[in-house]
C-alpha positions in Angstrom: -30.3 -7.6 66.3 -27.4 -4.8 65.9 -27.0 -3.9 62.3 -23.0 -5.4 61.5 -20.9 -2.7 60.8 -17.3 -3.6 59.6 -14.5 -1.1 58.0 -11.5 -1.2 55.8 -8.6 0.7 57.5 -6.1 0.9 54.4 -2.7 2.9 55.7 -2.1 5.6 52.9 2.1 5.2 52.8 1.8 3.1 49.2 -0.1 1.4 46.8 -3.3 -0.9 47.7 -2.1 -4.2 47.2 -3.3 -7.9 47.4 -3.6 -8.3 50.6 -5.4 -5.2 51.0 -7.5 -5.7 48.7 -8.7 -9.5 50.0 -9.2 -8.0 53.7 -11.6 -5.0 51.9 -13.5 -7.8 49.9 -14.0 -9.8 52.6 -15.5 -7.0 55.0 -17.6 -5.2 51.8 -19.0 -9.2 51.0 -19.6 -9.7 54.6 -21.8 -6.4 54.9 -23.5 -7.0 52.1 -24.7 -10.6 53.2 -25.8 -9.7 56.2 -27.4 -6.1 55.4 -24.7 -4.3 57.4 -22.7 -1.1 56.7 -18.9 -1.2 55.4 -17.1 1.7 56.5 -13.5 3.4 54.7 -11.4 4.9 57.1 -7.8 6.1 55.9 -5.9 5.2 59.0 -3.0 8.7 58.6 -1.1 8.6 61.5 2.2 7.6 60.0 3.3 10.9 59.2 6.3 10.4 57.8 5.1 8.0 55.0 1.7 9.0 54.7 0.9 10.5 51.4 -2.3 12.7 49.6 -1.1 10.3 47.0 -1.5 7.5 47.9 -4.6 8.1 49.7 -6.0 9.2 46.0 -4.3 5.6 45.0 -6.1 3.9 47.3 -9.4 5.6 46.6 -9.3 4.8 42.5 -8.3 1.2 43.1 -11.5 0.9 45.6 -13.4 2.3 43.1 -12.2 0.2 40.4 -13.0 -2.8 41.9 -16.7 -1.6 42.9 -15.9 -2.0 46.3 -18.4 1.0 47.6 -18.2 1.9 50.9 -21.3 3.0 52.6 -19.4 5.9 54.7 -16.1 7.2 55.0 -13.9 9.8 52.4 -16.7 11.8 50.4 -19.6 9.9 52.1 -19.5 11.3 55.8 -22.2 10.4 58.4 -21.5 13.5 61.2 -22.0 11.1 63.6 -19.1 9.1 62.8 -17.2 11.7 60.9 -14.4 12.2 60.1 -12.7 9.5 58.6 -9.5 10.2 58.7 -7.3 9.6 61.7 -5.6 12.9 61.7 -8.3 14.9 61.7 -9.5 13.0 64.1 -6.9 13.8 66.4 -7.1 17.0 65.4 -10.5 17.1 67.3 -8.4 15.9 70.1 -10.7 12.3 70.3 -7.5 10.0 71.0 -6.0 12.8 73.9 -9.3 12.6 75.8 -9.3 8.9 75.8 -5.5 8.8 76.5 -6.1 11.4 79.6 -9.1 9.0 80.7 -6.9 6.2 80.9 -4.0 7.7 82.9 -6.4 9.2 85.4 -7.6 5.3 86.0 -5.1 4.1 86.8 -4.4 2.2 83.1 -2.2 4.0 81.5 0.7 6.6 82.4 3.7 8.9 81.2 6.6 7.9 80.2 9.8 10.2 80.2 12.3 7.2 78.8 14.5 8.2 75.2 14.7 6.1 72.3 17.8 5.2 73.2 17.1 4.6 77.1 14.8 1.8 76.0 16.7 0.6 73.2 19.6 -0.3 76.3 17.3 -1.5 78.5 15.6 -4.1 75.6 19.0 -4.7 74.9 20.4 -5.7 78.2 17.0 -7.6 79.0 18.3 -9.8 75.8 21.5 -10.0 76.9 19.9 -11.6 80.2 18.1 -13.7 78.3 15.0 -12.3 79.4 12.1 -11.2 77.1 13.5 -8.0 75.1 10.4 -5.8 76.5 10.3 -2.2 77.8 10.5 -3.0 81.9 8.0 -0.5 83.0 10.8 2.1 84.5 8.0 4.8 84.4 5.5 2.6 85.6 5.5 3.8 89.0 7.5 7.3 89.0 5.4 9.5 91.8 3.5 12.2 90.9 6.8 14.4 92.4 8.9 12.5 90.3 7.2 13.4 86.6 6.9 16.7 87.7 10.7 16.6 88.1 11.1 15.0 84.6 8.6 17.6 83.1 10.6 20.7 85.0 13.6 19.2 83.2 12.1 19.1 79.8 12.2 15.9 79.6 9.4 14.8 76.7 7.2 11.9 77.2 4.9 9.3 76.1 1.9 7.8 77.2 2.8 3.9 77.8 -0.5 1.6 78.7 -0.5 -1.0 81.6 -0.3 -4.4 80.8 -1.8 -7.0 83.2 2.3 -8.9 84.4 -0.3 -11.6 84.9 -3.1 -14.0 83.5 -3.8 -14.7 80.1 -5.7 -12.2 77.1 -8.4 -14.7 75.6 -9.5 -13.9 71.7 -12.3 -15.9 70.7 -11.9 -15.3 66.9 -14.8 -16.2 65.0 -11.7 -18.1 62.3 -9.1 -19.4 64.3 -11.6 -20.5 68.0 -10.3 -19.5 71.2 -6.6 -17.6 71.2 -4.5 -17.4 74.3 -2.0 -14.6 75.2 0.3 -14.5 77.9 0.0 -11.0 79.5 3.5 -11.4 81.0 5.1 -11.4 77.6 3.5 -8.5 76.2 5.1 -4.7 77.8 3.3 -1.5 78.5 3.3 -0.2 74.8 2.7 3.4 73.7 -0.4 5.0 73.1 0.3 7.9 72.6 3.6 9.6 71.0 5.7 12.2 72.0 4.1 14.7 69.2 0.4 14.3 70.3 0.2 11.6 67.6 -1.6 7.8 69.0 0.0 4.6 67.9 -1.9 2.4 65.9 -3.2 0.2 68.4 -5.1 2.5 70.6 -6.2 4.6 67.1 -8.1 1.7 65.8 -9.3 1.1 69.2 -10.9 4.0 69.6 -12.4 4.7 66.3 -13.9 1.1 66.2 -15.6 1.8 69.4 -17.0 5.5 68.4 -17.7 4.5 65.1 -20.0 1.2 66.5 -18.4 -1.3 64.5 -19.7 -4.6 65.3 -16.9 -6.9 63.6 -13.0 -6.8 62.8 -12.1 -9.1 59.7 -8.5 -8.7 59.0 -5.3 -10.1 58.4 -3.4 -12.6 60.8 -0.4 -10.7 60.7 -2.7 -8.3 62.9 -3.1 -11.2 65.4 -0.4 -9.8 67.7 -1.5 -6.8 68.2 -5.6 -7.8 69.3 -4.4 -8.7 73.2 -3.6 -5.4 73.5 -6.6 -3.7 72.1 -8.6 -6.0 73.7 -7.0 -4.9 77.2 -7.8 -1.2 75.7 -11.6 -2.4 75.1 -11.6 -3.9 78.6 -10.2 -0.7 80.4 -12.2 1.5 79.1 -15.4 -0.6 79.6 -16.2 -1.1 76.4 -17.5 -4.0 74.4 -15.1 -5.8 72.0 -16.0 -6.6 69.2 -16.0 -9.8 67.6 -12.6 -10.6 65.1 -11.7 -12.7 62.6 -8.1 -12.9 61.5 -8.0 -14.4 57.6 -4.9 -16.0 56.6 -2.0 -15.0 55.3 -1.5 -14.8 51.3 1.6 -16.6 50.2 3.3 -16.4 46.7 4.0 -19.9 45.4 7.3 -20.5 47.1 5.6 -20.0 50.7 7.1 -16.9 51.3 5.1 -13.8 52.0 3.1 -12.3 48.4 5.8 -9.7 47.6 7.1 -8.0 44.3 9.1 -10.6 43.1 5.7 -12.7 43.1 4.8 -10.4 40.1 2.0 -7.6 40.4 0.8 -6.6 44.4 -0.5 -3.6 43.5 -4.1 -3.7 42.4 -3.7 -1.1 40.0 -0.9 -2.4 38.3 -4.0 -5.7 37.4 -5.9 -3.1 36.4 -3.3 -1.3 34.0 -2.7 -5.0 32.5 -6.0 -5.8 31.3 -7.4 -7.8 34.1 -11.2 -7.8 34.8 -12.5 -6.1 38.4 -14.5 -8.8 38.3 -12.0 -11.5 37.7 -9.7 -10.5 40.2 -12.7 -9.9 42.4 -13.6 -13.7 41.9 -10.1 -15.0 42.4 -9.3 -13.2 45.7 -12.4 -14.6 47.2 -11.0 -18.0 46.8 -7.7 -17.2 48.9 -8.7 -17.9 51.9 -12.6 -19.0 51.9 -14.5 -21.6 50.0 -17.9 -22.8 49.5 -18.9 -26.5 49.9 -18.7 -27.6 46.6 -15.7 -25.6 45.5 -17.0 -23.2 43.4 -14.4 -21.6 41.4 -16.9 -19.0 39.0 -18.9 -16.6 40.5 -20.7 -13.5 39.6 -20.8 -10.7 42.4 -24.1 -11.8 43.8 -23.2 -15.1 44.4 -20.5 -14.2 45.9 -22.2 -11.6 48.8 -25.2 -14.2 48.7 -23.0 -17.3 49.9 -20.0 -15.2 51.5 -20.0 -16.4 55.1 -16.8 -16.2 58.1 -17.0 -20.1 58.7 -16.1 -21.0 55.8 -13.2 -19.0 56.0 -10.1 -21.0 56.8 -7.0 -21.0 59.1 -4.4 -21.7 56.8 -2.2 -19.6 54.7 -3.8 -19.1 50.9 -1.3 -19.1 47.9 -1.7 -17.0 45.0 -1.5 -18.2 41.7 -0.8 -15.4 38.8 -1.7 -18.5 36.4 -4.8 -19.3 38.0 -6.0 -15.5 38.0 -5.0 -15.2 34.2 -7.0 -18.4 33.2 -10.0 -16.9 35.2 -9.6 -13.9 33.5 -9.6 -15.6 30.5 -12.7 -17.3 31.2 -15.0 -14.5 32.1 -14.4 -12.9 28.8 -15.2 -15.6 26.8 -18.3 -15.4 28.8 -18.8 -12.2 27.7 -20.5 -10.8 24.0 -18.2 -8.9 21.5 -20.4 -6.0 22.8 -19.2 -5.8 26.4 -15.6 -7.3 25.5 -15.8 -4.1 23.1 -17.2 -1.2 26.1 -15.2 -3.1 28.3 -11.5 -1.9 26.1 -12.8 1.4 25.8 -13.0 1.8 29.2 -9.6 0.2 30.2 -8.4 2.9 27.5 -9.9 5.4 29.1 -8.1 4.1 32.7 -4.9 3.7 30.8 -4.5 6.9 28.8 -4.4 4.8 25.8 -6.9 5.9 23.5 -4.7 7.2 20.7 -4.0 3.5 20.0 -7.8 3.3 18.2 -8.1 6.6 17.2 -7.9 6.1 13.4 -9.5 2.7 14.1 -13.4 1.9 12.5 -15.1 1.0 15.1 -17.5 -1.1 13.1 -14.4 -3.0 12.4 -13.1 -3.4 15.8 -16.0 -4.9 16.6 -16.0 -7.6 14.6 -12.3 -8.4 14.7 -12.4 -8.6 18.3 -15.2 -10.7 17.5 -13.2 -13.3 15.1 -10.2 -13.4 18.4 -12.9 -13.5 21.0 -10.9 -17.4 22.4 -7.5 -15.7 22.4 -8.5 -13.0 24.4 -6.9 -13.2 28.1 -6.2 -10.0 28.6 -7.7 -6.8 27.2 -4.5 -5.0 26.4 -3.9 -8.4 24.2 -6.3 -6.9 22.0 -4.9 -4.6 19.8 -1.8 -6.5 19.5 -4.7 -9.4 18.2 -6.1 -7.4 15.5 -3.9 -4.4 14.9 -2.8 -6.0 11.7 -6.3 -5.3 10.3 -5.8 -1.2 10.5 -2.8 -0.6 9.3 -1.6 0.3 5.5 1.6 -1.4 6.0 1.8 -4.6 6.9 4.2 -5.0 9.5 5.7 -8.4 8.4 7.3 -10.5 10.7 11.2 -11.5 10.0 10.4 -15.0 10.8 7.2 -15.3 9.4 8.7 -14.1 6.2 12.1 -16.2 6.3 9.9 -19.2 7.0 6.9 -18.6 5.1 7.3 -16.8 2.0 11.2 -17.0 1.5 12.0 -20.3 2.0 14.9 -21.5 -0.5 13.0 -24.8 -0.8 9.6 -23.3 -2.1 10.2 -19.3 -3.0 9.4 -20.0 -6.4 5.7 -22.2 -5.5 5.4 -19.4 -3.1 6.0 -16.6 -5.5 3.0 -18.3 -8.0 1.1 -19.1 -5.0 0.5 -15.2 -4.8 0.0 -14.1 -7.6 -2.5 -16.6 -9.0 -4.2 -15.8 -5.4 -5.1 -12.1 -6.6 -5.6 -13.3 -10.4 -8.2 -16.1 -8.8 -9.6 -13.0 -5.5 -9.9 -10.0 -7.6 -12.6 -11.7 -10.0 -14.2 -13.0 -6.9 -17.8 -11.8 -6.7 -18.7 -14.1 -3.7 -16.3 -12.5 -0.9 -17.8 -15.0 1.9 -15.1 -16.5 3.9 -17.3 -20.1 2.6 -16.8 -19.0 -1.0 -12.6 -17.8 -0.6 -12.1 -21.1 0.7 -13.6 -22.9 -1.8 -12.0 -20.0 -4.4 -8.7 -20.8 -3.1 -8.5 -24.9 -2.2 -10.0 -25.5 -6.0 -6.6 -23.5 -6.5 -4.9 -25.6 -4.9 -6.2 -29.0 -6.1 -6.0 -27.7 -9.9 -1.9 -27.0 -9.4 -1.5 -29.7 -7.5 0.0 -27.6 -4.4 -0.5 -28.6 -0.6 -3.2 -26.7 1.0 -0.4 -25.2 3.6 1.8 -24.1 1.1 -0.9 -21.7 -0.1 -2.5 -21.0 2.9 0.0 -20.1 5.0 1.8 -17.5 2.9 -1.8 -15.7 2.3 -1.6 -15.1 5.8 1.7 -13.7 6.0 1.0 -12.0 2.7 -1.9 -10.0 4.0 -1.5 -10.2 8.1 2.6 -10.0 8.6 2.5 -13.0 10.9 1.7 -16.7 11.2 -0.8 -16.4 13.5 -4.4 -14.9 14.2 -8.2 -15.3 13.2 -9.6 -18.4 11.1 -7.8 -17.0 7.9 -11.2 -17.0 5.4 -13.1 -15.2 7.7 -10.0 -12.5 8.4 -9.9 -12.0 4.4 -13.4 -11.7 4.4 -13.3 -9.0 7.0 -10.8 -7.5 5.6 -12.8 -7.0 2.1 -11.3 -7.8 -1.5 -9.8 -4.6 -2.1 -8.1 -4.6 0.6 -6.7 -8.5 0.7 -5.9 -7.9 -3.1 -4.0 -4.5 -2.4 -1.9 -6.6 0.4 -1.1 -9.5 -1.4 -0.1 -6.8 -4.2 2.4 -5.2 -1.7 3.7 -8.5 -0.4 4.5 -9.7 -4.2 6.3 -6.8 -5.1 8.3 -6.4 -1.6 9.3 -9.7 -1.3 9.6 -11.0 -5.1 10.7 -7.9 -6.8 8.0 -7.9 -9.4 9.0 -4.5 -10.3 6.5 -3.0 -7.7 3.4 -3.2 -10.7 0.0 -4.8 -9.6 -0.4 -8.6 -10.6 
């Protein structure tokens, strides 16, 4: 049996996005189950838009997500190499092909301007005919283009379309696909600058390259009758396709920016795991039997199969992809969660955020918000309060909490027979403060939430964060006195003396 070699053909004029992204996955999982090769090839030719930058764009996000290729940019087989379009041209592969087909017959030069077929498509519309070039240099005689090439005149190489039959697709998603060869016009393969359009690059690099299968998007449907006439002309194989569905944003419309993040980068800069977003793009478009939602990277390659891909359009769900997010670093230890921030740091240029932070301490305060986390940039903002000398108190937290006209003065005598009760504590468990400071409470008589929730504000700055015994306990009793210290003199003006 042929070894299944697939490829990832990523256009360097922007970012890698979403859709990208799925259409990589799909070929890397699909090599992977089947012991195949997955090929990168930076298709160049646009070169106006075409960038170094966002080639290198497109290179990081691959490797972010793991998504190794077995050949292409730094990984060159010199049968297959290179990998890039334009230097394949360079080596004048798509001109040899392109003179091949116009001496049989298939393909030929044509001499027509922009704006000559821009009239005649025009014209055809007005007609009411299909808006299609009309083959005007279909049949020119050999005396005639060397009239048009004494003149100057520039040209293109158009292929022949069959003006008859049908172009049959048997995609391995979608079943058998028919094209009417009558609607379709004799398209350029080759531009005026030496340059090959898209649909005869591919063509031609698939074939030399040996790759065995084409899984890709159906917005590429379109275009497969005429590569598969290109395949048929040349004598060549085709290969078998599979067009995946489209990926929608939730109000049906194609996944644009207004959806939220496309680029995969952009997940990456926000704290989403590669292996998260990994997880949920394998669900747009293909499913296992019992709608497994969780999966681990070997499951996936290990139950990853093209009929169980399906026809119709996939919607993407930034709520969905945050809860999964969510989910897999709860499944994680403190230990990983904790490698797993330094590293998004180290992606994000943020490592100055930590760098007065104990690391010792970090780990353990992660370890108290480990539930909460959804993101790993929520992170610091979860348990930056513990690092800091000044509390940065919350205007609402304080207005509600500790300066409330109703209870200032309960509050006031909350804290400071807190510190008089902590700072003779010798058990500094967070068991033993709770007991410390509810036997306060039930001796004065004062609701538990009346005490409780100023400590937090006291020491914290907000309402909100960790079990509050076990944050105290972390934070040590010199510290939690020194705080609720600060917070008595700042907000009570006790003359800014210790209690």
């Amino acid at each position: 049996m042929k070894e299944v070699r697939v490829r990832f053909a990523p256009s360097p004029t922007g970012d890698l996005h979403i859709g990208g992204v799925r259409t990589a996955l799909f070929n890397w999982l699909y090599a992977k189950n089947k012991n195949g090769k997955f090929i990168l090839r930076i298709e160049n030719t646009d070169e106006v838009r075409s960038t170094e930058t966002s080639t290198r764009v497109i290179l990081d996000a691959m490797k972010w997500l793991e998504l190794n290729w077995d050949e292409g940019p730094d990984k060159e087989l010199p049968k297959y190499a290179p990998y890039y379009q334009m230097k394949r041209k360079e080596l004048g592969i798509y001109k040899k092909y392109s003179n091949e087909l116009v001496a049989k017959g298939f393909a030929y030069p044509c001499y027509c301007t922009h704006g000559e077929v821009d009239k005649l498509r025009k014209e055809a519309h007005a007609n009411k005919f299909s808006p299609k070039y009309n083959g005007r240099c279909r049949n020119l005689t050999s005396e005639q283009r060397l009239q048009k090439k004494k003149e100057g005149k520039k040209l293109v190489v158009r292929f022949k379309m069959p003006k008859s039959g049908i172009t049959i697709l048997n995609d391995l998603v979608r079943g058998k696909v028919e094209f009417d060869n009558f609607l379709l016009d004799d398209f350029i393969i080759m531009k005026a600058n030496g340059v090959p359009t898209y649909n005869f690059a591919c063509v031609i690099d698939d074939y030399l390259m040996d790759i065995t299968h084409v899984l890709r998007g159906d917005d590429h449907i379109s275009n497969t009758p005429r590569q598969i006439q290109i395949y048929n002309a040349l004598g060549w194989k085709v290969p078998e396709f599979a067009h995946m569905a489209m990926i929608l944003g939730a109000d049906g419309t194609r996944l644009s920016k207004r959806h939220g993040h496309i680029s995969v980068l952009e997940y990456m800069k926000e704290g989403y795991l590669q292996e998260a977003l990994i997880n949920y793009l394998a669900l747009l478009g293909w499913s296992t039997e019992d709608s497994q939602q969780m999966f681990n990277i070997e499951e996936l390659i290990k139950k990853f199969s093209i009929e169980r891909c399906v026809a119709s359009p996939s919607i993407f769900d930034p709520g969905k992809l945050l809860w999964l997010n969510g989910k897999k670093i709860r499944s994680k230890t403190v230990g990983q969660i904790y490698e797993l921030f330094i590293e998004w740091l180290k992606y994000t240029n943020n490592e100055k955020i930590i760098e007065s932070w104990d690391r010792e301490l970090l780990k353990k305060a992660i370890a108290l918000e480990h539930d909460k986390i959804k993101l790993l940039k929520d992170i610091p903002l979860l348990v930056d309060f513990f690092f800091v000398k000044d509390v940065d108190y919350n205007d609402d937290a304080v207005k509600k909490t500790l300066l409330s006209e109703k209870s200032k003065n309960t509050i006031k005598f909350v804290l400071i027979a807190s510190v008089d009760r902590l700072k003779n504590q010798q058990d500094f468990s967070s068991v033993a403060l709770e007991k410390c400071i509810r036997d306060l409470t039930a001796e004065k008589g004062i609701k538990t939430w009346q005490v409780f929730h100023p400590i937090r504000v006291a020491v914290s700055g907000r309402t909100q964060g960790p079990s509050l015994f076990h944050m105290m306990e972390l934070m040590g009793k010199d510290e939690v006195v020194r705080r609720l210290n600060v917070a008595v003199s700042k907000f009570f003006n006790f003359g800014g003396k210790n209690v």
